[in-house]
N, C-alpha and C positions, 0 to 999 in steps of 0.2 A: 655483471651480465647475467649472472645465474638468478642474482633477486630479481632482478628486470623480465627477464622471462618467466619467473615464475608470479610475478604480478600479472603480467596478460594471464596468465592461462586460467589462475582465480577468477580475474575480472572476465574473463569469457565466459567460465562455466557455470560464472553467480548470476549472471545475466541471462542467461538461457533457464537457470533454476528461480529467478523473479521472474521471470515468463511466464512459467508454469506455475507457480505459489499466486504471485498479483497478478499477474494477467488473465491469465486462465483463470482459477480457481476465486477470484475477488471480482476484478474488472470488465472482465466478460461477461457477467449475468446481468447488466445494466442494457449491455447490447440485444441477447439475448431475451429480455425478460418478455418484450410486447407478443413474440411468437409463442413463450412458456406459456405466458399467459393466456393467449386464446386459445391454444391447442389442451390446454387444461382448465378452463376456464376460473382463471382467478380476479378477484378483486384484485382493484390496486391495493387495498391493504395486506391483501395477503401476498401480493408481489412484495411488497413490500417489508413485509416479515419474513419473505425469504433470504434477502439481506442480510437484515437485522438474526437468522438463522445462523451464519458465516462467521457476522462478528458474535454472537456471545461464544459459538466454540472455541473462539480465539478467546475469549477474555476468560473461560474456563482454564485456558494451560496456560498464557502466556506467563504467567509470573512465576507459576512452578515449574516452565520449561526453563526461565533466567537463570532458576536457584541449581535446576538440574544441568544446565550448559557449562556452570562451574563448576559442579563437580565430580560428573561421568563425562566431559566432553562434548564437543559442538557436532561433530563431524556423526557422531551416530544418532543423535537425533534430528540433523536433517535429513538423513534417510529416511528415518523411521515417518519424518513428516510428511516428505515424497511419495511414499508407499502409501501412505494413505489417503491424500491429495488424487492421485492415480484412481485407485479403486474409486473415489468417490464423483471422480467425473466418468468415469468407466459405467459406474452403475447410472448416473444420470438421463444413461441412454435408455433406459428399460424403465424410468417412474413414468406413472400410469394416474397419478394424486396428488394434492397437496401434501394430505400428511404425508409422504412416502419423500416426497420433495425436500420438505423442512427438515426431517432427519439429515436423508445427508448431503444438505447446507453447514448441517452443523457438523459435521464429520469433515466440509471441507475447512472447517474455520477451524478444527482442531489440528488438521494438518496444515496448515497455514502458520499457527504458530506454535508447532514442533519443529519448523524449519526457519522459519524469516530470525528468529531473536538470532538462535544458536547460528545461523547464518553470518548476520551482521560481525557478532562474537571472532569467527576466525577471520573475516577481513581486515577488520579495528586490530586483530592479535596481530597477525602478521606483517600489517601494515601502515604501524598508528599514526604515520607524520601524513596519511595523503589519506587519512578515512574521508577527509570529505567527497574529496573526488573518488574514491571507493563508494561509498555511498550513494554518491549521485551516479556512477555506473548502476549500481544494483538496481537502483528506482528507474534507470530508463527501462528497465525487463516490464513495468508494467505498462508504461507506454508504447511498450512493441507488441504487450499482451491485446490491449487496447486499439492498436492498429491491425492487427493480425486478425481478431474478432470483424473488422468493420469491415475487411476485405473480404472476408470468407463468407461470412452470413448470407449476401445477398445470395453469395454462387451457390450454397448449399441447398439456399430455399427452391432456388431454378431446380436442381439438381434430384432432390426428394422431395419438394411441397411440403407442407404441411409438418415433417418429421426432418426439417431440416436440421432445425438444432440437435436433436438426439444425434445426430450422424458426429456434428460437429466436436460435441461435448465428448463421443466416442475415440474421435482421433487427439485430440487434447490428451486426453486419458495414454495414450499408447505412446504420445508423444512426453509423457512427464513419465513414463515407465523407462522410455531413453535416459532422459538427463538425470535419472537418481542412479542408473548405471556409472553414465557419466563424473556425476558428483560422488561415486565410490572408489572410482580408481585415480580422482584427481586431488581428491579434501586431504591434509593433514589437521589434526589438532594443533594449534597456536602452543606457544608454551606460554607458562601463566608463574608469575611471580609466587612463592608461595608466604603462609603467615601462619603465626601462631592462632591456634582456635579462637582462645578469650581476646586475642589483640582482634582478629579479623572479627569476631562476632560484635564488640564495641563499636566497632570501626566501621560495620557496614550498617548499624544502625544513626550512626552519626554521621554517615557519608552519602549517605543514598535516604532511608526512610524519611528522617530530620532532615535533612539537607533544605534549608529552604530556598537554593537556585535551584533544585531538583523539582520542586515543589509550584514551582512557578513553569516553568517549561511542560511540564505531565500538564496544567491548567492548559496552556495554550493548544497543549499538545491533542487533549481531551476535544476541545471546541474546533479542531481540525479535522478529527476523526467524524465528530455530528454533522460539522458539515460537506466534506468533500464527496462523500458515496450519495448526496442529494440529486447532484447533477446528472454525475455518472449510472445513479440509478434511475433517471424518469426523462432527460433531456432527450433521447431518441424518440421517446414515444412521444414528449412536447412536440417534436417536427416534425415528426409525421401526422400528427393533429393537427399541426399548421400549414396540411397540406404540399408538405414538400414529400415528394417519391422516395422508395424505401432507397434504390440507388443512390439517389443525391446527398439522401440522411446518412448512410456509410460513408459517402465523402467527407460528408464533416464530421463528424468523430474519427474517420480515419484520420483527418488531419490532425485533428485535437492528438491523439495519439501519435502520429509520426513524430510531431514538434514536440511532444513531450518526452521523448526517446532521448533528446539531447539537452532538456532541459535542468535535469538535474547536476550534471557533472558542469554546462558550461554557468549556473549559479554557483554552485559548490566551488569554483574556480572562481566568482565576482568575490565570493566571502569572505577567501582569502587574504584579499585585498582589500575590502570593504569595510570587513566583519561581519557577524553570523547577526547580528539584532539589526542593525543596518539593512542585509540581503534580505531578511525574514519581512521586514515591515514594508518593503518596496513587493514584494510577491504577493501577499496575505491582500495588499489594498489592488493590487492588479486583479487577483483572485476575484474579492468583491466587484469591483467592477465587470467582469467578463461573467458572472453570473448576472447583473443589474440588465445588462443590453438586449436580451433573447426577450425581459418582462417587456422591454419599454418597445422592440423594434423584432415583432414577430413576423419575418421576412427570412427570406435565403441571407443577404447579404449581413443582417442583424445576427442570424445563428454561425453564420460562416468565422466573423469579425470575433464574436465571445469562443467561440471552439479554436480560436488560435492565439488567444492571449491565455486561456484558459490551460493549452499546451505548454506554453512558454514558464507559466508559475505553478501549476498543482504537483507536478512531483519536484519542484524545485520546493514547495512551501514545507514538504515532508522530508524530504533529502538535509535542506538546513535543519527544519525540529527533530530528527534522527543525528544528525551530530553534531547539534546543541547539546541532547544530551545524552551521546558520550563522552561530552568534554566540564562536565560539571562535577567529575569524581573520580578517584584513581579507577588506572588504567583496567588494572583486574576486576574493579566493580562496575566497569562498561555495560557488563552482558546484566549484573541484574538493575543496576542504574533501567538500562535501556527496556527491561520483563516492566520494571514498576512503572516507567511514566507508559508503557504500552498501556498498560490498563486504564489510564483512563483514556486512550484514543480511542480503545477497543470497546469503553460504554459510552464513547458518541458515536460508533459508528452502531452500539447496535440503535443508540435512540435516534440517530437521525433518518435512516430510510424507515424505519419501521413508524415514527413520528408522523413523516414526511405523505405517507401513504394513508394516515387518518388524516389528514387536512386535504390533502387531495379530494380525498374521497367527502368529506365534509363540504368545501368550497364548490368543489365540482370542475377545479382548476388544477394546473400544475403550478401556474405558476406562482400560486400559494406559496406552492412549497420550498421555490425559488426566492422567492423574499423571504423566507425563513432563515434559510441558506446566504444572503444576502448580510441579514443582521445577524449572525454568528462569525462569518466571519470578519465583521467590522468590528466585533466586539473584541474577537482574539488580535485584530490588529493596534486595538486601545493597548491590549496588557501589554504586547511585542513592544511599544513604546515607552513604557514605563519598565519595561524590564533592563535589568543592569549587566554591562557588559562582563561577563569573568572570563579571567585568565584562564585557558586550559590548563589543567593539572598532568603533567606528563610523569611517567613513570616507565622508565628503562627498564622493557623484559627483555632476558635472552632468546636469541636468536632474529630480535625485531631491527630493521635498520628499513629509513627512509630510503625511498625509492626514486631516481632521479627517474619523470617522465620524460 
């Protein structure tokens, strides 16, 4: 009863904390960007490299946040990642520039991944027979981040004109200065099997770097990352080019987002019974389709139709490639298992908005950038099918026991 309970209160508080990390700090500025943009006057390429600002400071720590969550602890550098997450949508209210912008972009992508790896780390510690459905909790925070955004924007804009976003970016800010309170008096450290130096340094070279199911999952994982900030980065401003009202355009991203809130945990739970290559190649080809529909049927009912199959699979296609791979290597090598294939999500997510914004900008179209996005992620659906099923590798730490939902 006392693990049971203290799975909800993780699973609430990690939820509220992907809010604030993916929602806010990643997912939001796709909603946001068409306002940043005119009220700053940027190119789409420079919107666009504002993104692509987010992921390289993540791909700057993620790997040596992996190596640091093993061995100072997870729990103090998700604060550390919150606190700076905070400040950095706090100050977003007072930039005045692009350059002033891209900095801290990249001060949010640094706190981004000072908190998500080491995050993941104590759920998988505490939790490891139900990560998936741990995991797919965590990924709905960014489809609430995402809902939360598309509800608010319009009211903000009524509400201040012009300076709406700075307002909103401000309460973001205050509102992530909560929940790392909150994640201070709730987090414990997992406890972690220990090893000898030479055994564990062998060991984590042949289990994670060499690992070539490791090595294949980072691939797929890589071509997810290029493509999923595409949509999320430019689809708003598609619909509202396509003449649909800013109101209506919040409806469907908000919906994209609501239905994505649940889509992680109830895949995470088809996986189980399916399997994880199985659930992955049924999502990934769902995905490509619900980008394909907005090219070919730019209408309300065309954008409505992809914004909700789009719900259904894009944090479900991250929720399974996040614990794929956890489960390709013992249990203590989760966290930097998880820091290494990050890195290459984190150099497609900086090349695909930042990519995506020179073809834009080149074509004179978005939906360029959409067929871009279209053939990547068919491509990652080729490997997801030639990829081979492995056994999870379990490894009994103390104090971890499965948790009857």
């Amino acid at each position: 009863m006392l693990q049971k309970r203290k799975f909800w209160v993780y699973a609430i508080v990690s939820i509220l904390v992907t809010i604030c990390i993916s929602g806010f700090g990643r997912m939001s500025y796709g909603i946001m960007m068409p306002f940043m943009r005119d009220s700053l006057s940027l190119t789409y390429q420079q919107a666009g490299m504002l993104a692509t600002a987010t992921a390289i400071g993540y791909l700057m720590m993620v790997l040596l946040v992996g190596l640091m969550a093993a061995k100072w602890g997870s729990k103090r550098l998700v604060i550390i990642g919150l606190i700076l997450l905070a400040a950095g949508l706090i100050y977003l209210f007072f930039v005045e520039s692009y350059v002033s912008s891209l900095i801290v972009m990249v001060v949010l992508g640094v706190g981004t991944a000072f908190s998500y790896t080491p995050l993941v780390n104590i759920v998988v510690g505490w939790f490891p027979q139900n990560r998936g459905l741990m995991i797919g909790l965590l990924l709905s925070g960014m489809g609430l981040g995402t809902l939360i955004t598309s509800t608010l924007i319009p009211l903000f804009n009524s509400w201040f004109s012009d300076d709406g976003w700075r307002y909103l970016w401000l309460v973001y800010g205050l509102i992530t200065v909560l929940v790392t309170w909150l994640s201070l008096i709730s987090y414990q450290d997992p406890p972690v099997a220990s090893h000898k130096s030479k055994e564990k340094n062998q060991s984590l070279l042949h289990d994670v770097y060499l690992n070539p199911r490791v090595m294949i999952v980072a691939i797929i994982y890589g071509l997810i990352g290029f493509a999923y900030l595409i949509p999320q980065s430019f689809l708003y401003s598609f619909i509202l080019e396509s003449g649909i009202d800013e109101h209506m355009a919040g409806v469907i991203m908000g919906l994209g987002g609501f239905i994505g809130v649940f889509s992680g945990p109830i895949w995470g739970s088809i996986s189980d019974i399916i399997g994880r290559k199985k659930s992955l190649a049924i999502v990934l080809f769902l995905s490509a389709i619900s980008v394909l529909i907005p090219i070919l049927f730019q209408v309300f009912l065309g954008f409505l139709i992809s914004q909700i199959i789009w719900g259904l699979t894009v944090m479900a296609v991250l929720s399974l490639i996040q614990t794929l791979a956890t489960e390709q290597t013992k249990l203590t090598y989760a966290p930097i298992a998880f820091g290494y294939v990050t890195i290459f999500f984190a150099t497609g997510q900086i090349l695909g908005p930042g990519f995506s914004g020179v073809i834009i900008d080149y074509f004179g179209s978005i939906p360029a950038a959409l067929w871009l996005c279209f053939a990547v992620l068919t491509l990652g659906l080729i490997l997801t099918v030639k990829l081979k099923e492995s056994n999870e590798i379990e490894e009994k730490i103390v104090g971890s026991r499965n948790v009857e939902i």
